[in-house]
RODO-2510 file (C-alpha; in nm, 4 decimals, decimal comma):
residues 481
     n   res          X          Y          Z
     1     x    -0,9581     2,0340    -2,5624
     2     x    -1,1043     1,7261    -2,4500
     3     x    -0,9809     1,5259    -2,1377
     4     x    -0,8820     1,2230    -2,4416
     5     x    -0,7291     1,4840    -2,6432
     6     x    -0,4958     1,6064    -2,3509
     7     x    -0,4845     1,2646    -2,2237
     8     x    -0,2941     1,1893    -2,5527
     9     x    -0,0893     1,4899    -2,5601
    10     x     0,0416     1,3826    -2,2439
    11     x     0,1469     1,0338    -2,3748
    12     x     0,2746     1,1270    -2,6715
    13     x     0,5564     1,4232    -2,4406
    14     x     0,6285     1,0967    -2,2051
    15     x     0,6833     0,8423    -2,5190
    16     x     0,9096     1,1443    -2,6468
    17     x     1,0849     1,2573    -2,3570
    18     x     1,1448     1,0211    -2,0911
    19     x     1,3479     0,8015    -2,2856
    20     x     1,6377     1,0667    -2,1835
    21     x     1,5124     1,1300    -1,8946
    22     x     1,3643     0,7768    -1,7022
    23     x     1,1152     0,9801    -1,4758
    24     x     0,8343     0,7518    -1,5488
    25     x     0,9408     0,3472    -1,4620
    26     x     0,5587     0,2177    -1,5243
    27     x     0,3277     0,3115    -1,7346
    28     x    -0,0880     0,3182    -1,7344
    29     x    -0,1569     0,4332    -2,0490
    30     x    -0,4697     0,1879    -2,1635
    31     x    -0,6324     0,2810    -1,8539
    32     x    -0,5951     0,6634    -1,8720
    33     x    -0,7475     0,6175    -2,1888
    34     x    -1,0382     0,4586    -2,0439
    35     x    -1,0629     0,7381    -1,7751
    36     x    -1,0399     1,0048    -1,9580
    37     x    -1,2524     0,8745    -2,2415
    38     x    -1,5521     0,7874    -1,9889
    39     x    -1,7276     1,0974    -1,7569
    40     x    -1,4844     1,2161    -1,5199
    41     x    -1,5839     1,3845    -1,1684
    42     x    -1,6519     1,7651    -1,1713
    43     x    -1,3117     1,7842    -0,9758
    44     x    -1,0902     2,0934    -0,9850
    45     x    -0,8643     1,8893    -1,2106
    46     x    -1,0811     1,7058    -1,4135
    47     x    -0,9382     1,5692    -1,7117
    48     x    -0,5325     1,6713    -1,6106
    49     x    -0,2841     1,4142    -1,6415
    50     x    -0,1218     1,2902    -1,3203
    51     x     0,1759     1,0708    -1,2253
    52     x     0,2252     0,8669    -0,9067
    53     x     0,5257     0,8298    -0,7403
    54     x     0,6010     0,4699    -0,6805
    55     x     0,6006     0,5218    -0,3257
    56     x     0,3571     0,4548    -0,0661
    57     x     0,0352     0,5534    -0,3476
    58     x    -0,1344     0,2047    -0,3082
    59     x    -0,3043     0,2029    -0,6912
    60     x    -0,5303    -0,1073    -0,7423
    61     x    -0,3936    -0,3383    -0,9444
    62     x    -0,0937    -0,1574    -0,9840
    63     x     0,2672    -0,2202    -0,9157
    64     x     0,4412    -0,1085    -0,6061
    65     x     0,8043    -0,1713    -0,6076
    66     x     0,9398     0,1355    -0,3792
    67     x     1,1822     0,1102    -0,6350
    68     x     1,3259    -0,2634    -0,4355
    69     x     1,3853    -0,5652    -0,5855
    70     x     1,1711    -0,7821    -0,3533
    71     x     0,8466    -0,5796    -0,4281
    72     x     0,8732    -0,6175    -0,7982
    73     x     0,5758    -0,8132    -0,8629
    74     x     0,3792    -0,6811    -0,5539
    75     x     0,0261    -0,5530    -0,6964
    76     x    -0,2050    -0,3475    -0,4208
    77     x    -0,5640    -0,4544    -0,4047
    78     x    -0,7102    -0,0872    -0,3423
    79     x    -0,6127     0,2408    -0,3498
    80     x    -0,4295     0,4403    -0,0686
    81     x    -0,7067     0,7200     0,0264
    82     x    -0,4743     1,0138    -0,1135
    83     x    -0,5116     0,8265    -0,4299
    84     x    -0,8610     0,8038    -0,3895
    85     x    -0,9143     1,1628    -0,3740
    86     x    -0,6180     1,2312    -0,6709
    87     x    -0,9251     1,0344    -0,8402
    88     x    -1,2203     1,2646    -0,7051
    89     x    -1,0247     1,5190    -0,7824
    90     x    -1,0681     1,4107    -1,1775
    91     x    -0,7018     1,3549    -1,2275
    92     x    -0,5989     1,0471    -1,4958
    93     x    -0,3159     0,8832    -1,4158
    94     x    -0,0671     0,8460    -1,6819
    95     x     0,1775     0,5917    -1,4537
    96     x     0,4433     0,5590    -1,1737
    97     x     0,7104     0,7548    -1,1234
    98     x     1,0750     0,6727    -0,9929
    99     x     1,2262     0,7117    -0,6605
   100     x     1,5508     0,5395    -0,4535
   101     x     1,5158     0,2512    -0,2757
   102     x     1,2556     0,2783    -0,0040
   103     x     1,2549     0,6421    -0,0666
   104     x     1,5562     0,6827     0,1909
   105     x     1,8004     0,9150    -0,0346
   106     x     1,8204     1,2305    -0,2095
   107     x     1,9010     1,1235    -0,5237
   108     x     1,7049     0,9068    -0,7463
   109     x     1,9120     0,6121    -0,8717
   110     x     1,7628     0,2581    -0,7997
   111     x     1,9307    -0,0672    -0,8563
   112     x     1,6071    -0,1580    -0,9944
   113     x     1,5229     0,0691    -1,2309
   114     x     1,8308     0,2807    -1,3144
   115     x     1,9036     0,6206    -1,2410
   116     x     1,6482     0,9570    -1,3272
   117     x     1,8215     1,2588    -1,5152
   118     x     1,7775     1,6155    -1,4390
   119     x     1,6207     1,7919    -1,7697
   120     x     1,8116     2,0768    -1,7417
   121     x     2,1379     1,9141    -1,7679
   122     x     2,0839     1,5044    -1,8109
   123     x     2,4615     1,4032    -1,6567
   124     x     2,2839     1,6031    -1,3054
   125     x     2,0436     1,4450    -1,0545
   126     x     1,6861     1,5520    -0,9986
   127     x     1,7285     1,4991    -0,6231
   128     x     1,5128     1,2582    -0,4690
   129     x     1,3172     1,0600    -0,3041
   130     x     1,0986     1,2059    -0,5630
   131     x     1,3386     1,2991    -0,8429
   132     x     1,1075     1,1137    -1,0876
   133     x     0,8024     1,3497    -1,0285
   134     x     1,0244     1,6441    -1,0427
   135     x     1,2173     1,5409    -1,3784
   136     x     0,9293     1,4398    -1,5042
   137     x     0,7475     1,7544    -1,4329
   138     x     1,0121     1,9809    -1,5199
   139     x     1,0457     1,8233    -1,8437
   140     x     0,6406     1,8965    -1,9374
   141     x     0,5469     1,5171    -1,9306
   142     x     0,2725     1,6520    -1,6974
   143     x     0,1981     1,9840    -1,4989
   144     x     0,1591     1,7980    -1,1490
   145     x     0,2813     1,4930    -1,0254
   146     x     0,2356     1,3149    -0,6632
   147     x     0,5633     1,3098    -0,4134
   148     x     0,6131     1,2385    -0,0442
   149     x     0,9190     1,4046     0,1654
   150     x     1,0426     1,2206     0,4696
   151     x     1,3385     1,4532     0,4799
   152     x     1,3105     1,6768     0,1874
   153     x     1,2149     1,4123    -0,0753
   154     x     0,9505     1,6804    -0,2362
   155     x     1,1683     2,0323    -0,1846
   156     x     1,5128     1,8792    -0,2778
   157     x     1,4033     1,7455    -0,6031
   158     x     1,1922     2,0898    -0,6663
   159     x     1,5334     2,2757    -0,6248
   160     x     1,7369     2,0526    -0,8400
   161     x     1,4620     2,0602    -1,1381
   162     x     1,3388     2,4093    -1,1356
   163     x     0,9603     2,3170    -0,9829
   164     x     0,7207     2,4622    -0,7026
   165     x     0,7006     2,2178    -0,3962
   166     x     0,5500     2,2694    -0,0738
   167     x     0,5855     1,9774     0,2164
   168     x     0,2348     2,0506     0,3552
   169     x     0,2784     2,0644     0,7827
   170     x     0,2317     1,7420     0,9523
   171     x    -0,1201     1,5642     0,9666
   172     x    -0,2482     1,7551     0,6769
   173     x    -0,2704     1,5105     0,4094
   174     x    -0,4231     1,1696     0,4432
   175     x    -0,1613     0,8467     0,4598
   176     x    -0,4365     0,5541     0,5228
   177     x    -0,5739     0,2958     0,4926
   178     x    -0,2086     0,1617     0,4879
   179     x    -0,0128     0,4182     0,7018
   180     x    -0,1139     0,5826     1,0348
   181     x     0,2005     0,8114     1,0172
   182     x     0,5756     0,7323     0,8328
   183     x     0,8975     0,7952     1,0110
   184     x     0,7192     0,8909     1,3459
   185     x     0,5448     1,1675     1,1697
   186     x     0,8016     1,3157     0,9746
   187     x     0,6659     1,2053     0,5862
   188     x     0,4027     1,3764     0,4546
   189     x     0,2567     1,3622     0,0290
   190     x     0,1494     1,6182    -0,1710
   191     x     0,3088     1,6998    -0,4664
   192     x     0,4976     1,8880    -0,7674
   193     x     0,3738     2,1552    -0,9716
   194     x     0,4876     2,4153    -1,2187
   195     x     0,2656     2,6728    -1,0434
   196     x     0,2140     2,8030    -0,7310
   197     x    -0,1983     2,7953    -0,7815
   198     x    -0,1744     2,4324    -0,8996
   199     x     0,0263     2,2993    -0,5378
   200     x    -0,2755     2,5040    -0,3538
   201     x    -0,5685     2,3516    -0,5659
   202     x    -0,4543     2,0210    -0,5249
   203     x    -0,4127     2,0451    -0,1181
   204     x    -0,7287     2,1727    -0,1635
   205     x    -0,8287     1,8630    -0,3027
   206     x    -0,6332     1,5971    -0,0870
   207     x    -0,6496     1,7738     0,2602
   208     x    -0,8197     1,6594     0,5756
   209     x    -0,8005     1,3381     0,7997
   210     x    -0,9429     1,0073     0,6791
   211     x    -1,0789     0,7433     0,9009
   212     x    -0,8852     0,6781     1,2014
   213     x    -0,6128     0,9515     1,1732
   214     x    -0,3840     0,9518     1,5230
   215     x    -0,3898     1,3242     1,4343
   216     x    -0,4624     1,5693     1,1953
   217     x    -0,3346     1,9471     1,1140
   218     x    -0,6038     2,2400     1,2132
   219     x    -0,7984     2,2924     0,9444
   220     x    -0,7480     2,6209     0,7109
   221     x    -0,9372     2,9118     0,7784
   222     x    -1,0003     2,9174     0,3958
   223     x    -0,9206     2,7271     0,0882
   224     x    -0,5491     2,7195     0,0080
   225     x    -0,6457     2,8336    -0,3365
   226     x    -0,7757     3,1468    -0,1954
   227     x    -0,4650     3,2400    -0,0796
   228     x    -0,2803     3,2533    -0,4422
   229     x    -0,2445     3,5986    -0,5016
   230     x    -0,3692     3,7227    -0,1731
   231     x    -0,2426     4,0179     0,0721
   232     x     0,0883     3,8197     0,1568
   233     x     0,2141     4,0307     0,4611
   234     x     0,4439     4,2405     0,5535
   235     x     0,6142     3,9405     0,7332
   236     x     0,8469     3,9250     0,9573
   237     x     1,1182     3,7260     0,7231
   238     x     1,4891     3,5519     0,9106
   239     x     1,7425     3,4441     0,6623
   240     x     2,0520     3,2067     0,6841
   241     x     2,3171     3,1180     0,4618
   242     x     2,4701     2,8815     0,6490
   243     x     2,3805     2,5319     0,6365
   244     x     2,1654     2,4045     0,9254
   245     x     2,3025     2,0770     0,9514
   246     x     2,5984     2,0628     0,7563
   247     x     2,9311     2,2227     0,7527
   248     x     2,9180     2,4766     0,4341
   249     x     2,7209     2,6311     0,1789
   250     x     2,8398     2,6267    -0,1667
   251     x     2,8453     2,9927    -0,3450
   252     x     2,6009     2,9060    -0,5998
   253     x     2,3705     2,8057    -0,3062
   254     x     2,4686     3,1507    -0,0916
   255     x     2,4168     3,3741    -0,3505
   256     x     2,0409     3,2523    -0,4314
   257     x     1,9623     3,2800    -0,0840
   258     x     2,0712     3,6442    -0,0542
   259     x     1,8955     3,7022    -0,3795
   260     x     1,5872     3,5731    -0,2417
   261     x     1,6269     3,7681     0,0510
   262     x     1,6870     4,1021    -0,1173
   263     x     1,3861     4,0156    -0,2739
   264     x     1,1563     3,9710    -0,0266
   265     x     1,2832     4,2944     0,1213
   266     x     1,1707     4,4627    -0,2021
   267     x     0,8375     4,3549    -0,1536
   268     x     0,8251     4,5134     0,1725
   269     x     0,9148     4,2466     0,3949
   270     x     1,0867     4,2783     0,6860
   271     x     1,4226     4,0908     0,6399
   272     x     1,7551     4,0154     0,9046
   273     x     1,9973     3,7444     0,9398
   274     x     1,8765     3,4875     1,2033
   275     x     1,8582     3,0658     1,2136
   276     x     1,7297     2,8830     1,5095
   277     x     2,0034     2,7480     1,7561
   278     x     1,9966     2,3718     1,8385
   279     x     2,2917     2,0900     1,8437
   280     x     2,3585     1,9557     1,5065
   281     x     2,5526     1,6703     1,5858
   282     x     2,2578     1,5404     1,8365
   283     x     1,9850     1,6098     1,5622
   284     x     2,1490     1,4616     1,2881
   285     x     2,1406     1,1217     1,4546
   286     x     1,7858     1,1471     1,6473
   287     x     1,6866     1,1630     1,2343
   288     x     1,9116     0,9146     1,1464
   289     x     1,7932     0,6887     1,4540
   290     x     1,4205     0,7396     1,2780
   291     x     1,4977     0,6578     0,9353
   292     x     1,7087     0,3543     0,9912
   293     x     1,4609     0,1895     1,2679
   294     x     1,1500     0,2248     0,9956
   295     x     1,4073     0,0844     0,7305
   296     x     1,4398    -0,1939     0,9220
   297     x     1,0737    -0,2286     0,9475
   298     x     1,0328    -0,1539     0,5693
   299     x     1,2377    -0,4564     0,4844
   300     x     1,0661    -0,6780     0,6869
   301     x     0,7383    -0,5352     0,5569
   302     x     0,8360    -0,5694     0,2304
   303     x     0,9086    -0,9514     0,3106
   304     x     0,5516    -0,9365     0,4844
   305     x     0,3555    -0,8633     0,1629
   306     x     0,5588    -1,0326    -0,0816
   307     x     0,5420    -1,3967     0,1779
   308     x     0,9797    -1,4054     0,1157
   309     x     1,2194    -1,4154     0,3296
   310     x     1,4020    -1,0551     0,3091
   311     x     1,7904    -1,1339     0,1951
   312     x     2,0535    -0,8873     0,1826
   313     x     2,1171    -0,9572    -0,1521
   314     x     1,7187    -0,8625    -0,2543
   315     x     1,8371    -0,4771    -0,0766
   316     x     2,0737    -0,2106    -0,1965
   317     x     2,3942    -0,2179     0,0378
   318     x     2,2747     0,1272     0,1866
   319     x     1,9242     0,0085     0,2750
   320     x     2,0387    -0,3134     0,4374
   321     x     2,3140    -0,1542     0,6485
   322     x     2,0443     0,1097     0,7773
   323     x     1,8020    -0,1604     0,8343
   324     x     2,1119    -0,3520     1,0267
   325     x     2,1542    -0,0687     1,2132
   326     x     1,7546    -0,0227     1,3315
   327     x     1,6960    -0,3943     1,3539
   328     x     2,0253    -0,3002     1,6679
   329     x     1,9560    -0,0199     1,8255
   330     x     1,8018    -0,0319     2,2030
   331     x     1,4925     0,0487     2,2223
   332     x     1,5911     0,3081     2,5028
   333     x     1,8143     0,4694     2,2511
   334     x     1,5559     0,5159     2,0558
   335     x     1,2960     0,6804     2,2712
   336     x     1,5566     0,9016     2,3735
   337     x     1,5993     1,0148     1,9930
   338     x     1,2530     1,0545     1,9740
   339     x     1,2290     1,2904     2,3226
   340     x     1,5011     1,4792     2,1663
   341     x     1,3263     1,5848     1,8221
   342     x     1,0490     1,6842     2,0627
   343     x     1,2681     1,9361     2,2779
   344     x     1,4298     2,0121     1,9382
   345     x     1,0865     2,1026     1,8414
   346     x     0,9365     2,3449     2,0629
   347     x     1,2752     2,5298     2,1528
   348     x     1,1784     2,5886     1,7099
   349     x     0,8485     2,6534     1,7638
   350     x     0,9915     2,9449     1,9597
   351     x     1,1727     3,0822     1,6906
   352     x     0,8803     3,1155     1,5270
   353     x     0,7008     3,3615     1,7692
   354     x     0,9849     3,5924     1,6696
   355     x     0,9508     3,5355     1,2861
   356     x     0,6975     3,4209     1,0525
   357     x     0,8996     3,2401     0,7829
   358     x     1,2653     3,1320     0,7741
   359     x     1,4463     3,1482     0,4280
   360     x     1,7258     2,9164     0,3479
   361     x     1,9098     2,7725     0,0376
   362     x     1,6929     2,4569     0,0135
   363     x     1,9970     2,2462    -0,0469
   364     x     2,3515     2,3247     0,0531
   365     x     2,4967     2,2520    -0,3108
   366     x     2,3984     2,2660    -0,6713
   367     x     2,2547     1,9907    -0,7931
   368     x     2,5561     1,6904    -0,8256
   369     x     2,6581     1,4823    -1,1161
   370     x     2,4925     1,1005    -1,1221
   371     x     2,6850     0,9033    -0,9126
   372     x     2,8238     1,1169    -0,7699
   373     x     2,7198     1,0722    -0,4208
   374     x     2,7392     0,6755    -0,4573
   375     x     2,9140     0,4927    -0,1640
   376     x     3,2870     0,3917    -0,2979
   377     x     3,4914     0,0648    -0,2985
   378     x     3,5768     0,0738     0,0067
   379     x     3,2515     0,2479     0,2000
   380     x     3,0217    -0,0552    -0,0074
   381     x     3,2983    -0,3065     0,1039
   382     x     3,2456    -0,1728     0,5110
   383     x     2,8654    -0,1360     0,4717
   384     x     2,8676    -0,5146     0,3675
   385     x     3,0889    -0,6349     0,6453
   386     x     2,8998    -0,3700     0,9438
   387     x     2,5288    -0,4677     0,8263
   388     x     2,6646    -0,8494     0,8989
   389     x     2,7970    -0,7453     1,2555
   390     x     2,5224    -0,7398     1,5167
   391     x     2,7588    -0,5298     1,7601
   392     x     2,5334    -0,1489     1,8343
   393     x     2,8814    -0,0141     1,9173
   394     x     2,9984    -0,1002     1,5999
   395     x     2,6892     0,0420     1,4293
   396     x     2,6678     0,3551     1,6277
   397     x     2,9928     0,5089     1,5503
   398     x     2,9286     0,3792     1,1575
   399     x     2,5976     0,5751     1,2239
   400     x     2,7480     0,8990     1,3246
   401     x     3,0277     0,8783     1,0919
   402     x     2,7009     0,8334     0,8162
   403     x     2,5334     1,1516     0,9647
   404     x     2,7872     1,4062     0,8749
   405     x     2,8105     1,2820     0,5310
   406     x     2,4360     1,2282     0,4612
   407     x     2,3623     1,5173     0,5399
   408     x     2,5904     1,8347     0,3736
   409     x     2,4457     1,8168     0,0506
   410     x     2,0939     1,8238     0,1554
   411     x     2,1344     2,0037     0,4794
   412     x     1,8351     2,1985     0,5254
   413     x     1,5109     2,0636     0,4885
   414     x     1,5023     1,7635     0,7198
   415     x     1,4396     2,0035     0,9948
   416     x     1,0795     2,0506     0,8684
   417     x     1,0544     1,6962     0,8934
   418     x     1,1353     1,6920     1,2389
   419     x     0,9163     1,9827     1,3828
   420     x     0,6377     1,8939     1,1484
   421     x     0,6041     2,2755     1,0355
   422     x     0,5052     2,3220     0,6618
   423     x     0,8233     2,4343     0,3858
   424     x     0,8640     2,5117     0,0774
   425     x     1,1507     2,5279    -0,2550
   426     x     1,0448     2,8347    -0,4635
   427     x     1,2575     2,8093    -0,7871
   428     x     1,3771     3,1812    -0,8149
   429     x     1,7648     3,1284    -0,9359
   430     x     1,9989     2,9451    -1,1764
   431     x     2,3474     2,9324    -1,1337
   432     x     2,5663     2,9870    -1,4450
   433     x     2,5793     2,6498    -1,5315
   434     x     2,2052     2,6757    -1,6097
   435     x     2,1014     2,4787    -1,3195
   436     x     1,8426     2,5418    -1,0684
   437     x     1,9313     2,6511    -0,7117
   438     x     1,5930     2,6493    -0,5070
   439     x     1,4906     2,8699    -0,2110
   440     x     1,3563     2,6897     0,0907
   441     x     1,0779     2,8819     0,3235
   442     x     0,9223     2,7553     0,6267
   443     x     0,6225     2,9098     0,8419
   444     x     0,4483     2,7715     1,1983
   445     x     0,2844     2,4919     1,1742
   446     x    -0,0625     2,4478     1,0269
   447     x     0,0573     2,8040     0,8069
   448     x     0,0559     2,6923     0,4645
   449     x    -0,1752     2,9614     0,3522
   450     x     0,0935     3,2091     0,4780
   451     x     0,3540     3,0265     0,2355
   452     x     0,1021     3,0016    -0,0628
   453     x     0,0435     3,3983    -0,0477
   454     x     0,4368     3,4404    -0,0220
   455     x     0,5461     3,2502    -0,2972
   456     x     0,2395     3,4068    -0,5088
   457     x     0,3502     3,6779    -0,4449
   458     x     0,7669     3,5629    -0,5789
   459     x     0,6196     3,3889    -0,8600
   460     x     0,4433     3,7380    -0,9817
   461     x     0,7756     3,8924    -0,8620
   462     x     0,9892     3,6685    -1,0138
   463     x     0,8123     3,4168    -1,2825
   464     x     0,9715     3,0819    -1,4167
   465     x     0,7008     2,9034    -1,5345
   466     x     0,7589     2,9702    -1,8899
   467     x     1,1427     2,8586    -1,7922
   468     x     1,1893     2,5368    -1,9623
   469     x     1,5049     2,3142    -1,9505
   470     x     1,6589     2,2397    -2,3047
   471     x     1,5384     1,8990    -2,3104
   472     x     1,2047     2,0687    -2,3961
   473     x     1,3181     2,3707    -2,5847
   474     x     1,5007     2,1930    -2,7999
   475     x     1,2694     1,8923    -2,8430
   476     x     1,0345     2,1249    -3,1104
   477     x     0,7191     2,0230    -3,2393
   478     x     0,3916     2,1067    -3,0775
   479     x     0,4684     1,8877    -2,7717
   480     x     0,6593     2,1738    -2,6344
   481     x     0,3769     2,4443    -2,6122
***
């Protein structure tokens, strides 16, 4: 087929399906057209149709909302350089796709442009921050879409929508001309992909530091492509149940771990029970210190390229009171967060020496109902009154009280985040509901290659990609081959 012809074919599943769905919240569709109609660069993907998250992917003459009322309007003058390469690469961008507010939470359910629906089941979430590239992958819009993860925002949504995605290790990807590093190091793009070899081609593709960098991973001894289907080991594989930063792990969640262990062990890995030791109640807020000291920067950012004022009524409740609570905390405080993710991070590196992946559920629960994980009454009500009290006692305890809930649905992948290490969600199980339950694995830094030969080596083991969610099964027609 030509690149028009698939160009089209691609249209025509987003006009069909993402009515149900709401992956994709701006469209490009004239100017895919062009691209793909006009010679396109003898890239590895040449002619494939691509989605941006609306996220940090500067797109000239684009919009770039972050999903928040006071960008709406906001148009980029250039291209961020990962974009720029998505472009060498050959890929045609179809549009933007959606994400929450800022990209701070694991579900995908802006104010501004309404919730995203999981395709397997459309009451579910896709996760988030980049539920839209998930759902909208999942759902055969497009085979590969662009995502960033901050704190899971690329594995999370993977799990919950049945999708390969890898968070490459820190440095490896490019995040200028805009971006020297996001959330002190801990957000890195790449994207989602129905196949193992697609995520490794396009790393291929994006990898290496652009001009100026503050630092860059090692570069691989080989392309990442060349490690699809690869000797993968025998590693030396730990597994844990139990949820590294929250309090439980839901059966659903327990039981595809131990599959995926037993698994692995089939394959001829070596396989035993093991997690790395560190204080959760310490880690949980270094993080949370992180996130809500860039939110507050974010908002006034925002109000930086728009020329307004930032209001708390132009922010979700959540974002402001996270920005109220970074716009308060001593800067002291918040070097000392930032000494203890690097203590946190060695005494991990160490762990490491001993094994060369850790397996995990990637989230601690299936994925929830819409809404479901929406403040209340009464938590909006104290968010409104905190985020108006500049008091850092006040906002501290709200802070910690925050951290234990944020974090026990999604309670394992923000540790990758933190020690910069590459991880990935490997969709190997559904529950009996029909839902996805990913597996999370996670090598040394700079060791994607090792995870790309792994999960090349489940996918053989175990394949899903002809697994598709009823939304597509049932849709009919030729769109669904």
């Amino acid at each position: 087929m030509r690149a028009s012809e698939v160009t089209e074919a691609a249209i025509a599943r987003i006009e069909a399906r993402n009515p149900a769905v709401n992956a994709v919240i701006h469209t490009m569709f004239e100017q895919a057209r062009r691209t793909a109609s006009a010679p396109l660069p003898d890239g590895p993907f040449s002619g494939v149709p691509f989605l941006l998250k609306d996220l940090m992917a500067a797109c000239a003459g684009e919009p770039l909302t972050s999903s928040c009322r006071l960008l709406a309007g906001y148009v980029p003058d250039h291209d961020s350089e990962l974009v720029a390469r998505h472009r060498r690469a050959g890929l045609v961008i179809l549009g933007k796709t959606n994400t929450p507010e800022l990209g701070i939470l694991g579900v995908t359910e802006p104010l501004l442009h309404g919730p995203t629906r999981n395709p397997w089941q459309l009451e579910h979430t896709p996760g988030g921050s980049s539920g839209g590239a998930a759902a909208a992958v999942a759902a055969g819009m497009v085979p590969v879409a662009h995502g960033g993860d901050g704190g899971g925002s690329i594995r999370i949504p993977a799990s919950c929508c049945g999708v390969f995605g890898l968070k490459p290790s820190r440095g490896r990807n490019p995040l200028g001309p805009d971006f020297g590093e996001s959330w002190c190091g801990m957000v890195q793009e790449h994207g989602l992909t129905r196949s193992v070899r697609d995520s490794a081609a396009l790393l291929d593709a994006t990898c290496g530091p652009d001009l100026g960098a503050p630092y860059f991973a090692p570069p691989p001894p080989r392309p990442f492509l060349a490690e699809v289907g690869a000797e993968p080991g025998p590693w030396r594989i730990a597994f844990t149940a139990e949820s590294l930063f929250g309090e439980r792990t839901h059966p659903d969640c327990r039981t595809a771990v131990e599959d995926a262990a037993h698994l692995c062990e089939t394959l001829g890995h070596s396989v035993s029970e093991a997690a790395p030791e560190f204080g959760k109640a310490a880690l949980r807020r270094a993080y949370l210190a992180v996130v809500a000291v860039n939110t507050a920067r974010a908002i006034d950012l925002a109000g930086e390229l728009t020329r307004r004022r930032p209001t708390r009524a132009a922010f979700e409740r959540e974002t402001w009171f996270l920005g109220a609570i970074g716009r308060h905390m001593p800067a002291n405080e918040y070097q000392a967060a930032l000494d203890h993710l690097h203590v946190v991070r060695r005494s991990v590196a160490a762990f490491f020496e001993r094994y060369d992946v850790l397996l995990t559920p990637t989230l601690a629960y299936p994925p929830v109902r819409i809404g479901a994980l929406a403040p209340t009454g009464g938590q909006r009500l104290a968010m409104r009154v905190l985020g108006a009290i500049p008091s850092h006692r006040v906002l501290a305890r709200a802070l910690d009280e925050m951290a234990a809930e944020a974090f026990e649905t999604s309670a394992n992948t923000m540790l990758f985040n933190q020690t910069g290490q590459p991880a990935m969600s490997v969709p190997l199980w559904w529950n009996p509901e029909g839902l996805p339950i990913g597996a999370q694995f996670a090598a040394r830094y700079g060791e994607e290659g090792l995870l790309f030969r792994l999960a090349a080596q489940l996918e053989q083991a175990r394949p899903c990609f002809g697994r598709r969610p009823p939304l597509v099964t049932q849709a009919g027609g030729p769109a669904t081959r």
